[in-house]
Kinemage of the C-alpha trace (Angstrom):
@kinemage 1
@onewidth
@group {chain A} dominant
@subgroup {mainchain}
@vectorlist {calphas} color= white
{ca unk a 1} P -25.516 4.004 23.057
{ca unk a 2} L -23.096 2.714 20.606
{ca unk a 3} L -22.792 -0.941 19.502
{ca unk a 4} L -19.868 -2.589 17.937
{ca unk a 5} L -20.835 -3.858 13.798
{ca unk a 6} L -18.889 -6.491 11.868
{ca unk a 7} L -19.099 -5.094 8.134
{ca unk a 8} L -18.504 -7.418 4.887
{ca unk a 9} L -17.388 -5.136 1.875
{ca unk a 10} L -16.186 -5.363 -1.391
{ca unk a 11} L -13.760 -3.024 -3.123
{ca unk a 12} L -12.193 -2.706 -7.023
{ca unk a 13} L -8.855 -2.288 -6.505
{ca unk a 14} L -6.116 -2.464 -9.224
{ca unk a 15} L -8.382 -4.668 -11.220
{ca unk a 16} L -9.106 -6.992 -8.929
{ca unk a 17} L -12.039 -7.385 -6.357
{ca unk a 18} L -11.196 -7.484 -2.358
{ca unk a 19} L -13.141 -8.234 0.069
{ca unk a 20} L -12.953 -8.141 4.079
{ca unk a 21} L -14.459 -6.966 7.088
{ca unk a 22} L -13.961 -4.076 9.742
{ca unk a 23} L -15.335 -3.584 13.104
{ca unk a 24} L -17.293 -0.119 13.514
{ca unk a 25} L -18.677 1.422 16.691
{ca unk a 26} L -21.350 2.917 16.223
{ca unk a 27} L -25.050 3.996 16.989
{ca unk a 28} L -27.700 1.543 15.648
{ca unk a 29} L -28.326 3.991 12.248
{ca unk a 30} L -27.514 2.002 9.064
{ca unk a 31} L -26.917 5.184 7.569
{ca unk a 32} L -24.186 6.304 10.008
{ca unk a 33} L -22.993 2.677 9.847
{ca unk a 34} L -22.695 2.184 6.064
{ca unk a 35} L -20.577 6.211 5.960
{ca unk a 36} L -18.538 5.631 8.611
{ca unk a 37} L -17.657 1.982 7.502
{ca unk a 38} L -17.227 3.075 3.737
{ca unk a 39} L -14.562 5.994 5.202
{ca unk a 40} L -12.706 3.650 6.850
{ca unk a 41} L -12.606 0.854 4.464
{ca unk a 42} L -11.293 3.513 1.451
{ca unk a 43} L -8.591 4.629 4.408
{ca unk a 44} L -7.516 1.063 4.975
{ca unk a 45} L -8.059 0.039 1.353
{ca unk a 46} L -6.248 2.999 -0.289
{ca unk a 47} L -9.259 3.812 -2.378
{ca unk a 48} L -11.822 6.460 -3.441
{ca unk a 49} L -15.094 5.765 -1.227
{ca unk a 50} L -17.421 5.276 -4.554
{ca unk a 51} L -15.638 2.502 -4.846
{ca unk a 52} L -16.539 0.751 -1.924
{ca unk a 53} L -19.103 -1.648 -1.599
{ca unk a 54} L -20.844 -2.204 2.063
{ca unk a 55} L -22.124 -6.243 1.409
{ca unk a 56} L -23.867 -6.123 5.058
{ca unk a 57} L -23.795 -6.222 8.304
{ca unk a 58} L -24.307 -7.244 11.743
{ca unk a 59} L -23.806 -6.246 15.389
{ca unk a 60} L -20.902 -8.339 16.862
{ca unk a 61} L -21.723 -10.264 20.035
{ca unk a 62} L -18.471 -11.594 21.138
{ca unk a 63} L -17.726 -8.094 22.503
């Protein structure tokens, strides 16, 4: 069954660090968590993914 995850993250970009959150749905796997968030954060970011930091975390209960 897949939860929904609000995940911090960090990224170097021009310089300069960013950081935000995404929602992810996804199993409860912290590895599957931490790849898919890190491929969506370099797609929204505009980034290579070794540049991406996941900070943490943590299943989101409002949905």
């Amino acid at each position: 069954m897949s939860k929904t995850f609000e995940v911090n993250y960090s990224v170097l970009k021009k310089n300069k660090l960013v950081h935000g959150s995404v929602m992810i749905k996804s199993v409860e796997d912290k590895k599957e968590i931490v790849k898919s968030a890190k491929l969506d954060v370099s797609t929204k970011e505009r980034v290579f993914i070794q540049r991406v930091k996941i900070l943490g975390f943590k299943p989101n209960l409002s949905i």
